[in-house]
VMD Tcl script that builds the backbone (N, CA, C; Angstrom):
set m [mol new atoms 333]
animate dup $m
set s [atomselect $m all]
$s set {name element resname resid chain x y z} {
  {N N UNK 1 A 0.838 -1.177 0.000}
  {CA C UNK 1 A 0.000 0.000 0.000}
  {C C UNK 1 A 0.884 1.241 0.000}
  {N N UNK 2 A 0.435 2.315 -0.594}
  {CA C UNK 2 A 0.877 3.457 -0.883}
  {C C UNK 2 A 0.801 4.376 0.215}
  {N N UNK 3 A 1.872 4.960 1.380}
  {CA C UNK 3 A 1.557 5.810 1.903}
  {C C UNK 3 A 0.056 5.081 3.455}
  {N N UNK 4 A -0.082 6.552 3.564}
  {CA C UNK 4 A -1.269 6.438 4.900}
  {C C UNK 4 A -2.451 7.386 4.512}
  {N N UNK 5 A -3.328 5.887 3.676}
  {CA C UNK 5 A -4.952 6.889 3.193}
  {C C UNK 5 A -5.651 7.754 3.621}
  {N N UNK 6 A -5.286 7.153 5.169}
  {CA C UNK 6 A -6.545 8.131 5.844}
  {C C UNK 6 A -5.825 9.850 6.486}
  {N N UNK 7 A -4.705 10.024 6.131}
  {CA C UNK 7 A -4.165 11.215 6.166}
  {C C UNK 7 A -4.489 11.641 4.982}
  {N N UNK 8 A -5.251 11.081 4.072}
  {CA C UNK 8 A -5.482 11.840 2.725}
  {C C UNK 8 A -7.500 12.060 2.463}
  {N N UNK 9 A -8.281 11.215 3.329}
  {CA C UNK 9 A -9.481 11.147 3.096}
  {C C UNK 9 A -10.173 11.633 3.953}
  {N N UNK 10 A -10.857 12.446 3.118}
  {CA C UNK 10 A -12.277 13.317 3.769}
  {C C UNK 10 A -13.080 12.288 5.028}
  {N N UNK 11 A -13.191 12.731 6.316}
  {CA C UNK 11 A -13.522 11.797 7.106}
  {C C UNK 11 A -15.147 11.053 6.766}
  {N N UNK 12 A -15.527 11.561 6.095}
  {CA C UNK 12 A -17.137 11.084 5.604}
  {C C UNK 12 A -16.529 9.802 4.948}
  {N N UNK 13 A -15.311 9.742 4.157}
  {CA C UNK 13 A -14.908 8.213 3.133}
  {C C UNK 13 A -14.004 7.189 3.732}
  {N N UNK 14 A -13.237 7.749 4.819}
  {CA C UNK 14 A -12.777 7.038 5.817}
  {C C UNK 14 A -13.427 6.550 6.619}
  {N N UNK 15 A -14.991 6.488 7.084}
  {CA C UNK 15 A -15.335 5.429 8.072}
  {C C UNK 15 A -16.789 5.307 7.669}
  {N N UNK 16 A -17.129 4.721 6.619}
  {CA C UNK 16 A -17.881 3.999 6.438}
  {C C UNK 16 A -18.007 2.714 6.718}
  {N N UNK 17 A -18.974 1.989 7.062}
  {CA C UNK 17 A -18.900 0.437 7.573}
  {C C UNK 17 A -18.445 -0.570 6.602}
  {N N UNK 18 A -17.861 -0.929 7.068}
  {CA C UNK 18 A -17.165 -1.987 6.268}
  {C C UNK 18 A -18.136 -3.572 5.845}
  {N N UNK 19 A -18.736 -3.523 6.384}
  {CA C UNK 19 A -19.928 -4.710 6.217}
  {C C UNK 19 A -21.313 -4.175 5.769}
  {N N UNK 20 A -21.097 -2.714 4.683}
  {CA C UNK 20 A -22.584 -2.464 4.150}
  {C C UNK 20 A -22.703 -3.434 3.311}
  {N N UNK 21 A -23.830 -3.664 2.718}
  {CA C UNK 21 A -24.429 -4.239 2.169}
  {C C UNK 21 A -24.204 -3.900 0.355}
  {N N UNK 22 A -24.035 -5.035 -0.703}
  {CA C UNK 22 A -23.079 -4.448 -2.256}
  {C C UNK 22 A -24.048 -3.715 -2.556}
  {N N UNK 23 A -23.460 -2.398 -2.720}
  {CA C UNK 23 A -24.462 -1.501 -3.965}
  {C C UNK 23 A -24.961 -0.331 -2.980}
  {N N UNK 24 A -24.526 -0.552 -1.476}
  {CA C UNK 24 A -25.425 0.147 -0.390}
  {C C UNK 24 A -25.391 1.830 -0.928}
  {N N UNK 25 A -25.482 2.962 -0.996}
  {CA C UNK 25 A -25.190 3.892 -1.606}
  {C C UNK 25 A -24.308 4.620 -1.005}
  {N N UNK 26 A -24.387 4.350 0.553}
  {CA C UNK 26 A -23.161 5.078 1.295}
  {C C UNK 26 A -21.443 4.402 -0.039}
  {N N UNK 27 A -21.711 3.572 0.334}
  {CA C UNK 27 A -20.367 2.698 -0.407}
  {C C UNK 27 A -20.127 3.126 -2.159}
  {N N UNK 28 A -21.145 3.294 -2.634}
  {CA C UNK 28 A -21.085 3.424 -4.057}
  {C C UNK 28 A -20.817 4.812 -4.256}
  {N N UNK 29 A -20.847 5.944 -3.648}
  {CA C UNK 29 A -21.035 7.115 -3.485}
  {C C UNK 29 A -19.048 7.713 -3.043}
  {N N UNK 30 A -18.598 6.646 -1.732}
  {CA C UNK 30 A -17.227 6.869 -1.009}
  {C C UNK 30 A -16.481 6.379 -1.901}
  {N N UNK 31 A -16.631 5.236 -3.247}
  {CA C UNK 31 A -16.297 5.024 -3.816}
  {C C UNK 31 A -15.879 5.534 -5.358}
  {N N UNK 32 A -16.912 6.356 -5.432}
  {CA C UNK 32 A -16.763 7.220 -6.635}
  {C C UNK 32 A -15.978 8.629 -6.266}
  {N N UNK 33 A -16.270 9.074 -5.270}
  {CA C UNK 33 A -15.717 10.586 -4.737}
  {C C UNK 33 A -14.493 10.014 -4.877}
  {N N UNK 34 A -13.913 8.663 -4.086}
  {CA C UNK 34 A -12.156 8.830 -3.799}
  {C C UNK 34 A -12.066 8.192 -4.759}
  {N N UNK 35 A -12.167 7.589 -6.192}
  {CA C UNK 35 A -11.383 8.090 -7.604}
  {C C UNK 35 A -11.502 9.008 -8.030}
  {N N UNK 36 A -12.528 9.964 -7.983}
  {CA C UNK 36 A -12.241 11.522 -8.298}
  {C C UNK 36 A -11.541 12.342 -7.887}
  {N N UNK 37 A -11.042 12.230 -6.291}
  {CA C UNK 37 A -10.052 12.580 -5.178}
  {C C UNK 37 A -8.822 11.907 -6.175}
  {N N UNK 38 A -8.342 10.557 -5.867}
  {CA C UNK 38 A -7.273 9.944 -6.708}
  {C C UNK 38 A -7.347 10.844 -7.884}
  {N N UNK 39 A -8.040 11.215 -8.788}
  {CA C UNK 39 A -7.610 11.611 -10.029}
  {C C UNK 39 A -7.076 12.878 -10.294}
  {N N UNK 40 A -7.668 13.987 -8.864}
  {CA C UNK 40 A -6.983 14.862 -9.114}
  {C C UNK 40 A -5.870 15.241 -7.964}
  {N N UNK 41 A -5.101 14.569 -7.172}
  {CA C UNK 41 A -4.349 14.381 -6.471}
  {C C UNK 41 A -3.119 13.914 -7.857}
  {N N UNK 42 A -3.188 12.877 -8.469}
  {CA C UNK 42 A -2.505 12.608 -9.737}
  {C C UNK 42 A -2.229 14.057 -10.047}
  {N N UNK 43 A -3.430 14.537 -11.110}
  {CA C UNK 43 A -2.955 15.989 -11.592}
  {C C UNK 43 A -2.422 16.978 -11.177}
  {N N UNK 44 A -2.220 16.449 -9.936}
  {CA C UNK 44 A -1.614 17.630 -9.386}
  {C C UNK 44 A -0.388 17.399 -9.023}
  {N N UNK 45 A 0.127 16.431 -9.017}
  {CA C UNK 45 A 1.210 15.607 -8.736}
  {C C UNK 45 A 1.657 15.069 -7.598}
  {N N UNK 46 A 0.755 14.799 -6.963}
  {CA C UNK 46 A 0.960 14.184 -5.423}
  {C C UNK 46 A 0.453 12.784 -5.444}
  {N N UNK 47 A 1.451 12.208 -6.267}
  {CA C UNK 47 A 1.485 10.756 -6.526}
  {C C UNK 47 A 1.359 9.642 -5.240}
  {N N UNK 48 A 1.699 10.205 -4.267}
  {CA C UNK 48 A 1.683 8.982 -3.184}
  {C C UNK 48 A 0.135 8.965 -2.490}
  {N N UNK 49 A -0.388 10.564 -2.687}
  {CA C UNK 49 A -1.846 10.560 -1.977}
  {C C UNK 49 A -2.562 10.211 -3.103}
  {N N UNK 50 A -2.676 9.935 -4.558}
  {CA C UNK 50 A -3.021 9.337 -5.378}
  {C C UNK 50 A -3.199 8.317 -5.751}
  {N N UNK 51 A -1.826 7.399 -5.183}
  {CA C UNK 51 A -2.023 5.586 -5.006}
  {C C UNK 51 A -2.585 5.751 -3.458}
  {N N UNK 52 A -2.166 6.482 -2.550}
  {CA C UNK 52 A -2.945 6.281 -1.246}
  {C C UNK 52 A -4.495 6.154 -1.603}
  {N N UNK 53 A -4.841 7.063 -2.279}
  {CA C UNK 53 A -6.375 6.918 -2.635}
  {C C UNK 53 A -7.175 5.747 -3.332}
  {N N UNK 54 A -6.284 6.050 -4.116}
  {CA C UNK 54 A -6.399 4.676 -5.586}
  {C C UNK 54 A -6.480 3.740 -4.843}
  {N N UNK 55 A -5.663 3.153 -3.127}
  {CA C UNK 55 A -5.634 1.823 -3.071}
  {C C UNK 55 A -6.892 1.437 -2.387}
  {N N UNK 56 A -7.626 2.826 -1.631}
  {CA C UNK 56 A -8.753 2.501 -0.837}
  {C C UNK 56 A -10.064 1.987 -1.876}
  {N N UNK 57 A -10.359 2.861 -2.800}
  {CA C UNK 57 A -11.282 2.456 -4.341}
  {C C UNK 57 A -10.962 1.425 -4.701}
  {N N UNK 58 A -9.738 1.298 -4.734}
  {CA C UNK 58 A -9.843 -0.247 -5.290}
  {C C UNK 58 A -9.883 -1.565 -4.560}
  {N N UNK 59 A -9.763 -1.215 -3.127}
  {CA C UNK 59 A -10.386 -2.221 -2.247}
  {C C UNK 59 A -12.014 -2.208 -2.308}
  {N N UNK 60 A -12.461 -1.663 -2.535}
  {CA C UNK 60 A -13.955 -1.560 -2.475}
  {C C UNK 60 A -14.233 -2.572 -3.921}
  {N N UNK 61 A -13.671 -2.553 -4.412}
  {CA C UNK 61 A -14.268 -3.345 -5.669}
  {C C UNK 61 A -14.761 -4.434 -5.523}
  {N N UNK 62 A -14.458 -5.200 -4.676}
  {CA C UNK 62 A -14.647 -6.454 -4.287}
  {C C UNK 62 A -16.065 -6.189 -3.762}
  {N N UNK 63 A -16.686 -5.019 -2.890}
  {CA C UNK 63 A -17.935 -4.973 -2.294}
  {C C UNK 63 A -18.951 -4.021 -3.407}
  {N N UNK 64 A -18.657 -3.437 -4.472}
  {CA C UNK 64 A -18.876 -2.470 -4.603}
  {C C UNK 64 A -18.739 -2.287 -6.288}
  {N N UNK 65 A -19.817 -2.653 -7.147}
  {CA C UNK 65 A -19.665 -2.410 -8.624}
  {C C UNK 65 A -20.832 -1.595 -8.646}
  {N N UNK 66 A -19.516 -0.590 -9.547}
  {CA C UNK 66 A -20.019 0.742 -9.918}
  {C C UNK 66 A -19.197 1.115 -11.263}
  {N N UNK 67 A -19.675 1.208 -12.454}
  {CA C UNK 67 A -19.233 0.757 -13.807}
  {C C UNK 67 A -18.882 2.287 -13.838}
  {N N UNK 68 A -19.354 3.491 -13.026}
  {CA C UNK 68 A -18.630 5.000 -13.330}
  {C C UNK 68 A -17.298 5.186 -12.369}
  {N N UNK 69 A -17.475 4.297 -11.234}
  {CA C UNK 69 A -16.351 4.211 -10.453}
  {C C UNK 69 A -14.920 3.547 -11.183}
  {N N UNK 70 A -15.344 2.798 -12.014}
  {CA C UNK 70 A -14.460 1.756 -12.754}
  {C C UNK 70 A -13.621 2.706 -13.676}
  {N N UNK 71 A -14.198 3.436 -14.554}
  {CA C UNK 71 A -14.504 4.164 -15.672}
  {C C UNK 71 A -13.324 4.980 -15.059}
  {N N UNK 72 A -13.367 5.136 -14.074}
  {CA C UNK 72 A -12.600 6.684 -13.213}
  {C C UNK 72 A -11.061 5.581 -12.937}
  {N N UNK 73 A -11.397 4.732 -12.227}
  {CA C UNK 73 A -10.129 3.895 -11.757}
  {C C UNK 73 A -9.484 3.659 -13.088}
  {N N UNK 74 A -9.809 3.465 -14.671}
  {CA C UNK 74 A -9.307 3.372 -15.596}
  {C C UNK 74 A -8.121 4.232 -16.110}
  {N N UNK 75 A -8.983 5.890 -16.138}
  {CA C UNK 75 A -8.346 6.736 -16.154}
  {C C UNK 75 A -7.239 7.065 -15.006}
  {N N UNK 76 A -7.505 6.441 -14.101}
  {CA C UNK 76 A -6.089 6.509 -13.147}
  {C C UNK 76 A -5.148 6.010 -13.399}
  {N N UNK 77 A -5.468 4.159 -13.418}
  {CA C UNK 77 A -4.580 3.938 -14.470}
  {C C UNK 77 A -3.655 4.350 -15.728}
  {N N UNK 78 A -4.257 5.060 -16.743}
  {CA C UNK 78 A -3.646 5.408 -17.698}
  {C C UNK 78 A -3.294 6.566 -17.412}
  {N N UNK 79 A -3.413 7.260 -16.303}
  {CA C UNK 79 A -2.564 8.535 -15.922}
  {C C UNK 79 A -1.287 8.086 -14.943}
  {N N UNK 80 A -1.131 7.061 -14.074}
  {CA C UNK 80 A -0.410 6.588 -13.801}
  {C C UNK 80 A 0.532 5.439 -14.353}
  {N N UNK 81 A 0.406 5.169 -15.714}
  {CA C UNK 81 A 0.981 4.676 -16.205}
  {C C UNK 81 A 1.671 5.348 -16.904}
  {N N UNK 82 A 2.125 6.672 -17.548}
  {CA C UNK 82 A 2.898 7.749 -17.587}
  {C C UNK 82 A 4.050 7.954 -16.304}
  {N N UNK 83 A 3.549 7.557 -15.367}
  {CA C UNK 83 A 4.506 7.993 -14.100}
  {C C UNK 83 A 4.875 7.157 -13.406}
  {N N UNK 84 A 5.406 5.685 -14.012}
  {CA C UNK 84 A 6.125 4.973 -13.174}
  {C C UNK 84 A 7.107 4.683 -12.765}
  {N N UNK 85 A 7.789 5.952 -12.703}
  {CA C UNK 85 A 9.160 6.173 -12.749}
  {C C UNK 85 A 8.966 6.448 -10.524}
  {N N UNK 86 A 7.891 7.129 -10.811}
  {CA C UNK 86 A 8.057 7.152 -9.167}
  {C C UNK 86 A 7.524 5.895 -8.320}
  {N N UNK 87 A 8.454 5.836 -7.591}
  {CA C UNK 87 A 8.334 4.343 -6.631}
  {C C UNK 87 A 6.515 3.981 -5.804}
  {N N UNK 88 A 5.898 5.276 -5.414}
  {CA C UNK 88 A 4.175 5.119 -5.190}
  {C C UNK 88 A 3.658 4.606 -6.350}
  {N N UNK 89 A 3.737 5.169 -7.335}
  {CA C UNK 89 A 3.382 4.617 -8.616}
  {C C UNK 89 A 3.544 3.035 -8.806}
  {N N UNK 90 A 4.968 2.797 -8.734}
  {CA C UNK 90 A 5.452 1.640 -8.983}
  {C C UNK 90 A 5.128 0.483 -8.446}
  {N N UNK 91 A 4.711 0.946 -6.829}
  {CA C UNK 91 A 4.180 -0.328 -6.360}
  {C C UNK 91 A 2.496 -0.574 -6.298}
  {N N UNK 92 A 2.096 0.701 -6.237}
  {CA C UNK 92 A 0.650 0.667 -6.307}
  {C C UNK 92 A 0.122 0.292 -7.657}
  {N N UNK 93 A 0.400 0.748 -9.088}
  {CA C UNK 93 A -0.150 0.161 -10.466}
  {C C UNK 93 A -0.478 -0.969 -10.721}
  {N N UNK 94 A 0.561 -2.283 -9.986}
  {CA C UNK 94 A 0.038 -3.412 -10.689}
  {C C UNK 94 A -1.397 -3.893 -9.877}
  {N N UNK 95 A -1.092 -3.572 -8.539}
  {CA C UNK 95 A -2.500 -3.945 -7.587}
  {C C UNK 95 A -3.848 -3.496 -8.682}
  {N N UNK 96 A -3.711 -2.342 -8.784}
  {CA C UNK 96 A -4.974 -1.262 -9.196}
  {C C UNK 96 A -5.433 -2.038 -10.655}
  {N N UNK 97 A -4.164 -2.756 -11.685}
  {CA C UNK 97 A -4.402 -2.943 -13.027}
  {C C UNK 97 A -4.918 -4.511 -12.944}
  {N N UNK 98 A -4.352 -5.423 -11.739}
  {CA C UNK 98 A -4.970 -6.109 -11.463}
  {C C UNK 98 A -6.167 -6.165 -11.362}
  {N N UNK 99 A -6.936 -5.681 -10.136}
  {CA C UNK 99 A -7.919 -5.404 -9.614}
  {C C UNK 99 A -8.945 -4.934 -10.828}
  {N N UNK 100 A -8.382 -4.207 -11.478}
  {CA C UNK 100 A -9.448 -3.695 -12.563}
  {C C UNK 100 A -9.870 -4.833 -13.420}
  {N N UNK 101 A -8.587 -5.916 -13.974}
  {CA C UNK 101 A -8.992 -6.942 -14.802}
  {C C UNK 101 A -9.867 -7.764 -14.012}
  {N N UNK 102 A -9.746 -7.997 -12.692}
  {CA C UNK 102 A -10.792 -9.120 -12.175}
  {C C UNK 102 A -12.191 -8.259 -11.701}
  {N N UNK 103 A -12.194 -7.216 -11.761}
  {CA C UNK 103 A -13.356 -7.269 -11.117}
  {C C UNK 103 A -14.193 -5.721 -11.744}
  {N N UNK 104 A -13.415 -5.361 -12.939}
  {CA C UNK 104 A -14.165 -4.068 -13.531}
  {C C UNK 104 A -14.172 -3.996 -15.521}
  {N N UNK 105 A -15.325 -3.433 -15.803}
  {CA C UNK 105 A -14.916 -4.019 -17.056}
  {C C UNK 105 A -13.964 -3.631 -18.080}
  {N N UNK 106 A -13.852 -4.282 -19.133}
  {CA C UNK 106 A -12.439 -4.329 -19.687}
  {C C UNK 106 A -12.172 -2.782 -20.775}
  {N N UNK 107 A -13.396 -2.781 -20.757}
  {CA C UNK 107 A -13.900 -1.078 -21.603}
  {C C UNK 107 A -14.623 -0.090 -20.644}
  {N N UNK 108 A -13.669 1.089 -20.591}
  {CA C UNK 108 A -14.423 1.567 -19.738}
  {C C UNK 108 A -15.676 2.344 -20.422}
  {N N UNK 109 A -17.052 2.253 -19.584}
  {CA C UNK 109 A -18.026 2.636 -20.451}
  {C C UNK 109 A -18.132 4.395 -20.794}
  {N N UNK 110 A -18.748 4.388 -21.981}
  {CA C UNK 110 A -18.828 5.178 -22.703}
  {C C UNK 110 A -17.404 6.058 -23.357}
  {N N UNK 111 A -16.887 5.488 -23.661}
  {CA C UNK 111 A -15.108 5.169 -24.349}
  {C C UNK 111 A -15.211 4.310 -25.176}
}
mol reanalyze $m
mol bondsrecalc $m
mol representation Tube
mol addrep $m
């Protein structure tokens, strides 16, 4: 894991229950905000709070399909795949590119 997430997350996305229920909206909702968080933490170049973020979204995948959340984790991907020269990058990408092949789809929609 990249860094320490919860020095990077809005406390509303840091403590949600961990045993909601798939699809619950609290979850689908903490899930979409922190790849939008991840994406522009990237742009801005604060790569470690970016895989810090990236790694919490993409733990949720497993509880949590959301094909706009995916869509977003994609584009992280391919913005972090430009920058793997830095070591957050380096160790966090394959988790995230993993994670995307098992459990998000292979096109992100509407692309």
């Amino acid at each position: 894991m990249c860094g320490r997430p919860a020095a990077y997350l809005p406390r509303h996305l840091g403590h949600l229950p961990g045993k909601a229920p798939c699809g619950d909206p609290s979850q689908r909702r903490a899930m979409f905000e922190g790849a939008w968080l991840a994406l522009g933490r990237s742009a801005r170049g604060d790569l470690e709070a970016a895989c810090a973020l990236g790694q919490v979204v993409t733990d949720r995948l497993d509880v949590v399909g959301s094909p706009r959340s995916a869509a977003l984790l994609h584009q992280l991907a391919a913005d972090l795949r430009r920058r793997q020269r830095n070591t957050h990058v380096r160790s966090f990408l394959p988790t995230l590119e993993n994670a995307l092949t098992q459990h998000a789809p292979s096109a992100p929609p509407g692309r």
